[in-house]
PyMOL Python script that loads the backbone (N, CA, C, O; Angstrom):
from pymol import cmd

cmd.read_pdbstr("""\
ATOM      1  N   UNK A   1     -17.264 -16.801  -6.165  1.00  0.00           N
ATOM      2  CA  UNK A   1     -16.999 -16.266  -4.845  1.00  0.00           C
ATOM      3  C   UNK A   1     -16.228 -17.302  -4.040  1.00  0.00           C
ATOM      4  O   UNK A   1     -16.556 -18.479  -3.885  1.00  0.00           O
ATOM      5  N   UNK A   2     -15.188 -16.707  -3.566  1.00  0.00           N
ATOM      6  CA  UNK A   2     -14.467 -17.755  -2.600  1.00  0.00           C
ATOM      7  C   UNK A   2     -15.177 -18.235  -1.521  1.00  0.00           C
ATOM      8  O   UNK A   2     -16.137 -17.479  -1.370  1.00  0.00           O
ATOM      9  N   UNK A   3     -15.192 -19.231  -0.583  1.00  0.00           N
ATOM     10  CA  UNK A   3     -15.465 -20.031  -0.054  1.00  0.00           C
ATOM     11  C   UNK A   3     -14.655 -19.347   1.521  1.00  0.00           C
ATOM     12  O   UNK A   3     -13.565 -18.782   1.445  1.00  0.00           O
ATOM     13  N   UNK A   4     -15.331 -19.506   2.754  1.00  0.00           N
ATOM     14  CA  UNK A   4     -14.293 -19.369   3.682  1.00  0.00           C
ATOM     15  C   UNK A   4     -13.293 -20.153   4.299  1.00  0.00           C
ATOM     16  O   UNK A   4     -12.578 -19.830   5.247  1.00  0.00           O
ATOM     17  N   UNK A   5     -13.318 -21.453   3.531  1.00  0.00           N
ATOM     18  CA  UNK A   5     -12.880 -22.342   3.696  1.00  0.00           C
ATOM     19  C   UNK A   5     -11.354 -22.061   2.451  1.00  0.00           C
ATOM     20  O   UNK A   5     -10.159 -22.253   2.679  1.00  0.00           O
ATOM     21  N   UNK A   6     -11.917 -21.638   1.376  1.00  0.00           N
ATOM     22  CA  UNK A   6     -10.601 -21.947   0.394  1.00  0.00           C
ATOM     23  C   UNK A   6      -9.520 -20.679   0.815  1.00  0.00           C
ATOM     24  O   UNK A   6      -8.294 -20.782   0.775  1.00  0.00           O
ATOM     25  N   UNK A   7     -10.386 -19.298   1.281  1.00  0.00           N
ATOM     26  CA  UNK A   7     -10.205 -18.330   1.657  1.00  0.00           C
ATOM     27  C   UNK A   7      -8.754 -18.773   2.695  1.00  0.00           C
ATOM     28  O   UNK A   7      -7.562 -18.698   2.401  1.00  0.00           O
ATOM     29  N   UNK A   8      -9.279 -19.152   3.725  1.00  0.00           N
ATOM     30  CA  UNK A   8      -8.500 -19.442   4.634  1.00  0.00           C
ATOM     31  C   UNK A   8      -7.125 -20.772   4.443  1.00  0.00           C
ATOM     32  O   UNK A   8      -6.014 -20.824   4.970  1.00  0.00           O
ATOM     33  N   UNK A   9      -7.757 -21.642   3.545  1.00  0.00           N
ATOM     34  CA  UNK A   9      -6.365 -22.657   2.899  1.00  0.00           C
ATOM     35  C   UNK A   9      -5.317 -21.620   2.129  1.00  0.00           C
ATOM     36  O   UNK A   9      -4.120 -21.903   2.067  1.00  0.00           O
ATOM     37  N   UNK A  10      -5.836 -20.429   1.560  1.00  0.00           N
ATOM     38  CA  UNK A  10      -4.577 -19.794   0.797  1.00  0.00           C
ATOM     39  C   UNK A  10      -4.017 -19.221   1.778  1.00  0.00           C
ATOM     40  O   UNK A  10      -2.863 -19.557   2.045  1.00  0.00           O
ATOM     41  N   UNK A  11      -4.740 -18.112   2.648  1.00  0.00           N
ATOM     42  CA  UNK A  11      -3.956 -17.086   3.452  1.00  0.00           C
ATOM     43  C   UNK A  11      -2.871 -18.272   4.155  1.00  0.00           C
ATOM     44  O   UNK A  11      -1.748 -17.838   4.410  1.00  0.00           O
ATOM     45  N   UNK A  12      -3.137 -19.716   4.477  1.00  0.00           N
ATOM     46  CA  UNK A  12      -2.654 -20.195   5.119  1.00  0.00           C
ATOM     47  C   UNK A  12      -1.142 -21.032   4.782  1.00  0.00           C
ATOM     48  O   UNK A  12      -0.223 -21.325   5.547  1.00  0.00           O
ATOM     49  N   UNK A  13      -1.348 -21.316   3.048  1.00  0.00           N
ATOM     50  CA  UNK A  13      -0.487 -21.374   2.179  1.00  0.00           C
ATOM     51  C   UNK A  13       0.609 -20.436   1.720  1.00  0.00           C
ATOM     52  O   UNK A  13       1.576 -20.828   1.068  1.00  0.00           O
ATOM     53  N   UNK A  14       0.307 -18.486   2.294  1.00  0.00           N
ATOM     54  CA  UNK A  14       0.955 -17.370   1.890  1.00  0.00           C
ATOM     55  C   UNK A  14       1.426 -17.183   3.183  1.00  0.00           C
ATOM     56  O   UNK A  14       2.629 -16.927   3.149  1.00  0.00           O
ATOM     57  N   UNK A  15       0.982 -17.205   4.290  1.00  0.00           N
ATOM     58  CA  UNK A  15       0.966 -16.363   5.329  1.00  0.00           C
ATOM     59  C   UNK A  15       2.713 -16.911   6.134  1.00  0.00           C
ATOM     60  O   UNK A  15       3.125 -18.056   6.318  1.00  0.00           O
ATOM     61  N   UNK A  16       3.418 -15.513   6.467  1.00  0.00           N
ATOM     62  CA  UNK A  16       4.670 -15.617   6.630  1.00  0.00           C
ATOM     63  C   UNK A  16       4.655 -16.221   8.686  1.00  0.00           C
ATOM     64  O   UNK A  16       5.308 -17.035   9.338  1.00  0.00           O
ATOM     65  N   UNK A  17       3.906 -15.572   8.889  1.00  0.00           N
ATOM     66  CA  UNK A  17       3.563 -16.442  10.569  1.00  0.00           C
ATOM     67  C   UNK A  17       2.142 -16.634  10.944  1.00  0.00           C
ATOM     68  O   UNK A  17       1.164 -16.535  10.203  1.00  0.00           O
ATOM     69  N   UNK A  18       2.175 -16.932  12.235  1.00  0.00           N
ATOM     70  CA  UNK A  18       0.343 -17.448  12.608  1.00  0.00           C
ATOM     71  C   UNK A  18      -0.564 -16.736  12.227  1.00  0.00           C
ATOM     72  O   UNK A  18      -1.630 -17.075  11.712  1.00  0.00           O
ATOM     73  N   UNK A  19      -0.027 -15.323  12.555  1.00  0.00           N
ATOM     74  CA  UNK A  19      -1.422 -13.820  12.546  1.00  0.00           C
ATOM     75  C   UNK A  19      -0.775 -13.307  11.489  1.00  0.00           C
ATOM     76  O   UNK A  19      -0.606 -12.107  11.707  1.00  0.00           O
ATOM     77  N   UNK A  20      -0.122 -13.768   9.971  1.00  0.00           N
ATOM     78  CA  UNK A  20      -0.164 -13.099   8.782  1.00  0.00           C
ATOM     79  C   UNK A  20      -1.601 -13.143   8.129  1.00  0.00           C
ATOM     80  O   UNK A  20      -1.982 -14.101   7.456  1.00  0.00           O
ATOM     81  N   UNK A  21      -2.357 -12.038   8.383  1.00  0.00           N
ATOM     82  CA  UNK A  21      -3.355 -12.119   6.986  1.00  0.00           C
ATOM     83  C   UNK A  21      -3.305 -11.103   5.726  1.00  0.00           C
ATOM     84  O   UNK A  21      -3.946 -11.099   4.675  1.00  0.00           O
ATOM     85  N   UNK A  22      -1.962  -9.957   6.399  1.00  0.00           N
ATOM     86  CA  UNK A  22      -2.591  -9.211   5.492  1.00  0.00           C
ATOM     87  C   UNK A  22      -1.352  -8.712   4.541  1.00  0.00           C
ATOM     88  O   UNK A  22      -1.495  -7.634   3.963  1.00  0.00           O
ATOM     89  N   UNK A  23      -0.006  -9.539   4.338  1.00  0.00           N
ATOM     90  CA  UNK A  23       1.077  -9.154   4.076  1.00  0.00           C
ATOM     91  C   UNK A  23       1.035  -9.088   2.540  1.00  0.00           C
ATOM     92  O   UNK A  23      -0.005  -9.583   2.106  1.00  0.00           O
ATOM     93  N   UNK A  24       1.598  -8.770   1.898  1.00  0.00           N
ATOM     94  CA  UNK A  24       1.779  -8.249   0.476  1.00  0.00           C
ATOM     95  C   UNK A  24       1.468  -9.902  -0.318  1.00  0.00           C
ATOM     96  O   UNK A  24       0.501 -10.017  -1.071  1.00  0.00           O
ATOM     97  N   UNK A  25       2.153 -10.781  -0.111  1.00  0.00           N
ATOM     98  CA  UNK A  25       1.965 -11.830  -0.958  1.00  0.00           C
ATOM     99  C   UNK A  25       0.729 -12.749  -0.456  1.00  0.00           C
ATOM    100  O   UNK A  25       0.338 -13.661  -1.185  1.00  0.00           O
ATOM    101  N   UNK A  26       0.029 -12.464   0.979  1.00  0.00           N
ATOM    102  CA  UNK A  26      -1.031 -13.134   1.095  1.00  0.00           C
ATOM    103  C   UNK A  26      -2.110 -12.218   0.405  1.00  0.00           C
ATOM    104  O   UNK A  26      -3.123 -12.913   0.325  1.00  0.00           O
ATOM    105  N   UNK A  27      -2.320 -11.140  -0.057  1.00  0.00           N
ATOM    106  CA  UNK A  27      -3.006  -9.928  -0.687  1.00  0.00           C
ATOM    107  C   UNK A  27      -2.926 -10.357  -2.013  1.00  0.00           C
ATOM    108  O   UNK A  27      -3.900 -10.162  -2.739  1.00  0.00           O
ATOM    109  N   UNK A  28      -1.879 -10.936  -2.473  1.00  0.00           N
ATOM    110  CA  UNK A  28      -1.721 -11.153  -3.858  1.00  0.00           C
ATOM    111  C   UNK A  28      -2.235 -12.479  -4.257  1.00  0.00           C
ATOM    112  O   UNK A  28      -2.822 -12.594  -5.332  1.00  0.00           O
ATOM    113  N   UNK A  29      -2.073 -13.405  -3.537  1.00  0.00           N
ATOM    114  CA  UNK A  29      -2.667 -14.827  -3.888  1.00  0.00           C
ATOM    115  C   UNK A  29      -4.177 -14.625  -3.584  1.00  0.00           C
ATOM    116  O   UNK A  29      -4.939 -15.155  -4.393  1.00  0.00           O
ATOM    117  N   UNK A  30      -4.731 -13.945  -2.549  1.00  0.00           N
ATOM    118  CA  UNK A  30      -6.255 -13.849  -2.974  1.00  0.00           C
ATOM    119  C   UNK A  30      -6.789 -13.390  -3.848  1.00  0.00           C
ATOM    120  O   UNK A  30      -7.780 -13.914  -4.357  1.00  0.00           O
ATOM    121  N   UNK A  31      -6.072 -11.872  -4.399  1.00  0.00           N
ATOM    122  CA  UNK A  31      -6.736 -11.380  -5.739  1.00  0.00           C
ATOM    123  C   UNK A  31      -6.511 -12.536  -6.927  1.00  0.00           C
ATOM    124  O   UNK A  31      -7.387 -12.592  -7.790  1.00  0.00           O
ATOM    125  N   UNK A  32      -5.375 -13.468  -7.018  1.00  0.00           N
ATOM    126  CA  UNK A  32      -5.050 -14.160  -7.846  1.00  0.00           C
ATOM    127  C   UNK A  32      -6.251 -15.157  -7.820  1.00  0.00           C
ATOM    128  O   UNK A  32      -6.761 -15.178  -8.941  1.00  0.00           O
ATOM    129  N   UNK A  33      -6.879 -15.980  -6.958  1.00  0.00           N
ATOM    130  CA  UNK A  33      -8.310 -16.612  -6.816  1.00  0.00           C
ATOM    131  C   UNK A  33      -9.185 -15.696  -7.241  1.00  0.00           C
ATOM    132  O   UNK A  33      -9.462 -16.135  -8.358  1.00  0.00           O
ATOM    133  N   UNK A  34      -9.879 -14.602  -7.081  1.00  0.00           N
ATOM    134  CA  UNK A  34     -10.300 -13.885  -7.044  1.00  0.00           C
ATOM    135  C   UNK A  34     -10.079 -13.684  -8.950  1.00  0.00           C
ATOM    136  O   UNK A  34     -10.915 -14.316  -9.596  1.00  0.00           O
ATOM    137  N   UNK A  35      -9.585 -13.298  -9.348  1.00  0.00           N
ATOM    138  CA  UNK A  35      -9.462 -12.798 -10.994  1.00  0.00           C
ATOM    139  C   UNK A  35      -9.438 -14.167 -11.289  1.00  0.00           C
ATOM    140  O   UNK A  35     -10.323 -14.289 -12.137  1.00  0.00           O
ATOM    141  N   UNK A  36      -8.736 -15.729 -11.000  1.00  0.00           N
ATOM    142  CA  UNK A  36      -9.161 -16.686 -12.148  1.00  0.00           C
ATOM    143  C   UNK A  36     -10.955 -17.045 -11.946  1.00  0.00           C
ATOM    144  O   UNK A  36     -11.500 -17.758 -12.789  1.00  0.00           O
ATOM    145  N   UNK A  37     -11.410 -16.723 -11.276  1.00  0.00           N
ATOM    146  CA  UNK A  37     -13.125 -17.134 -10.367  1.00  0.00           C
ATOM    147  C   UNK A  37     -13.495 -16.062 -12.131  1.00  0.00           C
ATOM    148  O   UNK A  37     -14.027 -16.435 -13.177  1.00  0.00           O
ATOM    149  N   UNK A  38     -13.219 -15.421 -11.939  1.00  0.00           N
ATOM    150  CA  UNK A  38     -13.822 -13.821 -12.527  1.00  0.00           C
ATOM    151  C   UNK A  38     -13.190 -14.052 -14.165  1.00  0.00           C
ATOM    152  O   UNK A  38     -13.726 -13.531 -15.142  1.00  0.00           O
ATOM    153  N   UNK A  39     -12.374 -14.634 -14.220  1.00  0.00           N
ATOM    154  CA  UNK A  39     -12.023 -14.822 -16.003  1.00  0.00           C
ATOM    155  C   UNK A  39     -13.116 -16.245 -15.774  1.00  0.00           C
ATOM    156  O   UNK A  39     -14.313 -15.995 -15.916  1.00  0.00           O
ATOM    157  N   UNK A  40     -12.826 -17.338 -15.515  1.00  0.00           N
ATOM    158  CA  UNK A  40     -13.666 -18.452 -15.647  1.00  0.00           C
ATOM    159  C   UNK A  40     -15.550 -18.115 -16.136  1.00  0.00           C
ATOM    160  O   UNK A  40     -16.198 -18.579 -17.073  1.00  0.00           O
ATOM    161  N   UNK A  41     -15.882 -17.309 -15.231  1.00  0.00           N
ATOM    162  CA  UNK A  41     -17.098 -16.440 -15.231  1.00  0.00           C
ATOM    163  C   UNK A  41     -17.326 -16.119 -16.590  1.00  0.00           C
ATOM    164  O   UNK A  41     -18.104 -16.749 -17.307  1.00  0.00           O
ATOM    165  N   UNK A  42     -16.492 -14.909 -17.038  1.00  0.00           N
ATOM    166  CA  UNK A  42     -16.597 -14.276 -17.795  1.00  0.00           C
ATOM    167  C   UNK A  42     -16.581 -15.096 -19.242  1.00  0.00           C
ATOM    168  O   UNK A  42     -17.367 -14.965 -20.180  1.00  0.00           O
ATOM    169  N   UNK A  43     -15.395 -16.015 -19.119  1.00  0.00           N
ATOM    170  CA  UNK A  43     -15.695 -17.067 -20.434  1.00  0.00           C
ATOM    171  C   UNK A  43     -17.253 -17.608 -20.489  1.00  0.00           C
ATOM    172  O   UNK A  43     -17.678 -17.955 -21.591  1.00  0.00           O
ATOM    173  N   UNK A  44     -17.863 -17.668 -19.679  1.00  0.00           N
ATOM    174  CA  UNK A  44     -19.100 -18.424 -19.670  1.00  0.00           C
ATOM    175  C   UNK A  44     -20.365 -16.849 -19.968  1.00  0.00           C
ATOM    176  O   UNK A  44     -21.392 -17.042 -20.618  1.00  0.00           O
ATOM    177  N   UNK A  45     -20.120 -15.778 -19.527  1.00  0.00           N
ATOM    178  CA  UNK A  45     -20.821 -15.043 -20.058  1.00  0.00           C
ATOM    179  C   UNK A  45     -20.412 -13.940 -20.560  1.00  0.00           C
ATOM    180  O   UNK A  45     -21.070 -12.999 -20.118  1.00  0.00           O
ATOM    181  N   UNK A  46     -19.362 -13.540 -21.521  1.00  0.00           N
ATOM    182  CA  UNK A  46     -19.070 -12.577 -22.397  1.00  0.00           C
ATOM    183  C   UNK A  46     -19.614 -11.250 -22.179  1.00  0.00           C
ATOM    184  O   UNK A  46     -18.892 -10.253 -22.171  1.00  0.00           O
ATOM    185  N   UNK A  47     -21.073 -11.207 -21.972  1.00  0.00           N
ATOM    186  CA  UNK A  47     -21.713  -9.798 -22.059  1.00  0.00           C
ATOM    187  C   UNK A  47     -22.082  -9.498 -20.836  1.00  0.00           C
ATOM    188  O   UNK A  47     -23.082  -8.784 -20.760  1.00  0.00           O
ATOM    189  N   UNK A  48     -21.355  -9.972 -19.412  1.00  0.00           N
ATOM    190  CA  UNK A  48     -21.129  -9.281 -18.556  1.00  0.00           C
ATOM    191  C   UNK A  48     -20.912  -8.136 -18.421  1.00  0.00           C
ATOM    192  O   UNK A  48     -19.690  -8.241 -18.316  1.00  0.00           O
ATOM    193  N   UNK A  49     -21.131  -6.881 -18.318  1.00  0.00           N
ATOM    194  CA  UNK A  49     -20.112  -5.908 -18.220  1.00  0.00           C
ATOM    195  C   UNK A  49     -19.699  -5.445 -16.864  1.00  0.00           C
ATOM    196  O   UNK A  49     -18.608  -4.896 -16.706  1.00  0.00           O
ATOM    197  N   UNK A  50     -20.608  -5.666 -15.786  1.00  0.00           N
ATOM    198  CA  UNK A  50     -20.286  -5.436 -14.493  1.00  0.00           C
ATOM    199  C   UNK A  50     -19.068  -6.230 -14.426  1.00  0.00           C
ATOM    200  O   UNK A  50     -18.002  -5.816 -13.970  1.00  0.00           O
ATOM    201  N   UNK A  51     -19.265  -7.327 -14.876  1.00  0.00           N
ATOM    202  CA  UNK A  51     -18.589  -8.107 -14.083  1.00  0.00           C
ATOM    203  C   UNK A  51     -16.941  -7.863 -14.652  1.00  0.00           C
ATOM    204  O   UNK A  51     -16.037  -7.568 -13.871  1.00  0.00           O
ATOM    205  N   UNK A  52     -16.779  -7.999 -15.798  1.00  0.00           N
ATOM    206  CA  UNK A  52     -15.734  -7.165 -16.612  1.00  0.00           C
ATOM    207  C   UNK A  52     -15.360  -5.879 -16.115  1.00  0.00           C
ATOM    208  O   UNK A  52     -14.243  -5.629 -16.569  1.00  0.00           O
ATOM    209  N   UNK A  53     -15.857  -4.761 -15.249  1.00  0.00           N
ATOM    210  CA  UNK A  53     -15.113  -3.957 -14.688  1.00  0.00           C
ATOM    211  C   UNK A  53     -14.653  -4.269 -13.873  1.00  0.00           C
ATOM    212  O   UNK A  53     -13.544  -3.792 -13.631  1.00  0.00           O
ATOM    213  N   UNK A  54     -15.316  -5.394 -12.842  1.00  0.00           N
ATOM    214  CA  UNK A  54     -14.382  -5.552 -12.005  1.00  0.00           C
ATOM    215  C   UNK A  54     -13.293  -6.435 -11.938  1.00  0.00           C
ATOM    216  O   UNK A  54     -12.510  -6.399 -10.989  1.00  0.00           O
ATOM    217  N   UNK A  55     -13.184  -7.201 -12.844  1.00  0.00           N
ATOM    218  CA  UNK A  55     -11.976  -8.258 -13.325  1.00  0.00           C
ATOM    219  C   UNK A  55     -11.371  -6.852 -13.378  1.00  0.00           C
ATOM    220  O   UNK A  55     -10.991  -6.820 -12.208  1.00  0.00           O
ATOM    221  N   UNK A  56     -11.075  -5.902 -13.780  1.00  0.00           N
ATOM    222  CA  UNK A  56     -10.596  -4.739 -14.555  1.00  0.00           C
ATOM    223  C   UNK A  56     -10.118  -4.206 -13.403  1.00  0.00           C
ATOM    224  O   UNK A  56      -8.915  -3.947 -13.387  1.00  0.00           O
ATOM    225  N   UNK A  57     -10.790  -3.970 -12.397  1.00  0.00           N
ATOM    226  CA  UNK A  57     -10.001  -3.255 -11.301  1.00  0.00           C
ATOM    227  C   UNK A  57      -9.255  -4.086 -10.956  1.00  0.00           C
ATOM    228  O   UNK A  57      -8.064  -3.856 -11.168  1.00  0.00           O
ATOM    229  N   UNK A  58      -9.628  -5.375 -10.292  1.00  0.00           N
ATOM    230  CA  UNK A  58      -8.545  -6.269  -9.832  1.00  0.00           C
ATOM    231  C   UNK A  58      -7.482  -6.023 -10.402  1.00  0.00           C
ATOM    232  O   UNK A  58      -6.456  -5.467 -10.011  1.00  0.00           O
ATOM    233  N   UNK A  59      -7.804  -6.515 -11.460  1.00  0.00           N
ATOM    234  CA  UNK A  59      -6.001  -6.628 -12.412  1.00  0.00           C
ATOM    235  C   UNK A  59      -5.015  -5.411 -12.024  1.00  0.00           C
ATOM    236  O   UNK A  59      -3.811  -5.603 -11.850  1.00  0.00           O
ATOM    237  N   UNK A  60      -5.643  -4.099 -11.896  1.00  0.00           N
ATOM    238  CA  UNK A  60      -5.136  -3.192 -11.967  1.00  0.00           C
ATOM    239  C   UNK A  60      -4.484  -3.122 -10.185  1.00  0.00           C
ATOM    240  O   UNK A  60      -3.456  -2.487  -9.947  1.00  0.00           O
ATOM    241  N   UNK A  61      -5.078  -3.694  -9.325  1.00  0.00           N
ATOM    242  CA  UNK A  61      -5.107  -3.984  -7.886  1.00  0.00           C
ATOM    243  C   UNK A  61      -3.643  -4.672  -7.743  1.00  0.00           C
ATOM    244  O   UNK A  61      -2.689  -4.293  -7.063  1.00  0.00           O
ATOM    245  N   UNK A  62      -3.781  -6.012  -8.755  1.00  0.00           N
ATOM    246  CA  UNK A  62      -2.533  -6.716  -8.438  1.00  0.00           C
ATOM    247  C   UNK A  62      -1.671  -6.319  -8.603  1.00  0.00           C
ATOM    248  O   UNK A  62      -0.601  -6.429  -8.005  1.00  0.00           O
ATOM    249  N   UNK A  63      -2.168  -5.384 -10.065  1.00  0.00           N
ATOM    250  CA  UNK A  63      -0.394  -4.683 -10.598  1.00  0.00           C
ATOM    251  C   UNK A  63       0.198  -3.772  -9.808  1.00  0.00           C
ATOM    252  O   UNK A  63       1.414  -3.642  -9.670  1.00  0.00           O
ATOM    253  N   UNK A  64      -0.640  -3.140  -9.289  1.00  0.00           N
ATOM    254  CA  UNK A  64      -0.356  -2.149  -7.989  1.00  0.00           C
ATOM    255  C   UNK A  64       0.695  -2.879  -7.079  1.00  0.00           C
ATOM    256  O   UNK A  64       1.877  -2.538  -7.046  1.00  0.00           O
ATOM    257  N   UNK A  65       0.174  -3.901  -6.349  1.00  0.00           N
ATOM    258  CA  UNK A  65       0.700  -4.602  -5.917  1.00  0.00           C
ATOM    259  C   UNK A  65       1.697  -5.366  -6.493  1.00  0.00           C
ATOM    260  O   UNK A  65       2.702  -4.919  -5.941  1.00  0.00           O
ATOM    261  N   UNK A  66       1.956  -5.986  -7.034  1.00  0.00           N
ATOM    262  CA  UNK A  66       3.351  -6.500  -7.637  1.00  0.00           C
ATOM    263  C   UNK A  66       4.459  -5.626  -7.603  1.00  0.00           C
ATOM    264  O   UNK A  66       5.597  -5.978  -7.291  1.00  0.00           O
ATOM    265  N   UNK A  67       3.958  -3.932  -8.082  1.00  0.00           N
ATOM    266  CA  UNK A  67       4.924  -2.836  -8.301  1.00  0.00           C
ATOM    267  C   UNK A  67       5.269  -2.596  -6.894  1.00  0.00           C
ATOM    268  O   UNK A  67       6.370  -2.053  -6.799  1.00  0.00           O
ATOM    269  N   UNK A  68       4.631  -2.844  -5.655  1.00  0.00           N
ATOM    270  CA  UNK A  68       4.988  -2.164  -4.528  1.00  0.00           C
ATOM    271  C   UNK A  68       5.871  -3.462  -3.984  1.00  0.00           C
ATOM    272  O   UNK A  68       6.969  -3.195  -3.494  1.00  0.00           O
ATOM    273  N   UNK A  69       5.504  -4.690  -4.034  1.00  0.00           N
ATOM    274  CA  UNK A  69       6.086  -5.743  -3.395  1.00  0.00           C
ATOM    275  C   UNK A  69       7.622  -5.582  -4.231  1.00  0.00           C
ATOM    276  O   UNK A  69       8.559  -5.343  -3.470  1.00  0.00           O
ATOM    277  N   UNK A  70       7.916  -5.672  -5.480  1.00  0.00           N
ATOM    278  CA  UNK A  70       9.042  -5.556  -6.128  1.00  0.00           C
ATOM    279  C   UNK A  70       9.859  -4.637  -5.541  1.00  0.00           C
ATOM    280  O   UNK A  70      11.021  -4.994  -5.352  1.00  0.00           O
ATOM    281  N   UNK A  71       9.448  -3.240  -5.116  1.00  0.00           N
ATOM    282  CA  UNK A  71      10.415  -2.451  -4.697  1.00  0.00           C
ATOM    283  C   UNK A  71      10.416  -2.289  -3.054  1.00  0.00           C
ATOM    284  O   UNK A  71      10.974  -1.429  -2.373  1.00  0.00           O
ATOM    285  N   UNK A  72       9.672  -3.311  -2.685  1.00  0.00           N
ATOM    286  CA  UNK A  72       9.692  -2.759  -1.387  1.00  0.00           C
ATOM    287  C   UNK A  72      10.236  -4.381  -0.227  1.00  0.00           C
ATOM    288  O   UNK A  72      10.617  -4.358   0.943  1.00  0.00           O
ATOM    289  N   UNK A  73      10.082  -5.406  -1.013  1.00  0.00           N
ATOM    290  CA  UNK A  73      10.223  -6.731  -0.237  1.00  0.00           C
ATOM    291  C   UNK A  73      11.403  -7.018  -1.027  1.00  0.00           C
ATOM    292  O   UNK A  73      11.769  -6.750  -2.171  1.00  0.00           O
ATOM    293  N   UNK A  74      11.973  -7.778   0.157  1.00  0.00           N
ATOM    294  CA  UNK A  74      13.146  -8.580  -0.601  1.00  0.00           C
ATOM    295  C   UNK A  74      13.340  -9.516  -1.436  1.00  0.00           C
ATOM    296  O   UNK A  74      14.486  -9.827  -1.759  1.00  0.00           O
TER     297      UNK A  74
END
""", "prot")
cmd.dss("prot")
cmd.show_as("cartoon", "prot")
cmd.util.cbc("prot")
cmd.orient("prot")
């Protein structure tokens, strides 16, 4: 689980002005924390399965996202 501290170093690392929190590539670098937290996990317990669906949505979250940022940002 992210931290509100690391939380806030990324948005702050993505974010295009002061009050960016929620723009396409700050959305994408959190799920990106977010799924390595959740593979790291998962190497350590295999027979997760909760936890494996939701690595599973994510992924599917980002790709979403990647497909919309590609056609829609410059």
């Amino acid at each position: 689980m992210l931290t509100k501290e690391e939380k806030q170093k990324t948005i702050r690392q993505h974010q295009k002005n002061a009050k960016d929190t929620g723009s396409t590539s700050v959305q994408l670098a959190l799920l990106e924390e977010r799924i390595s937290e959740l593979s790291k996990h998962l190497q350590d317990h295999p027979q997760d399965k909760s936890s494996r669906r939701g690595l599973q949505k994510l992924v599917a979250r980002r790709r979403k996202l990647l497909k919309y940022q590609q056609n829609n940002e410059s």
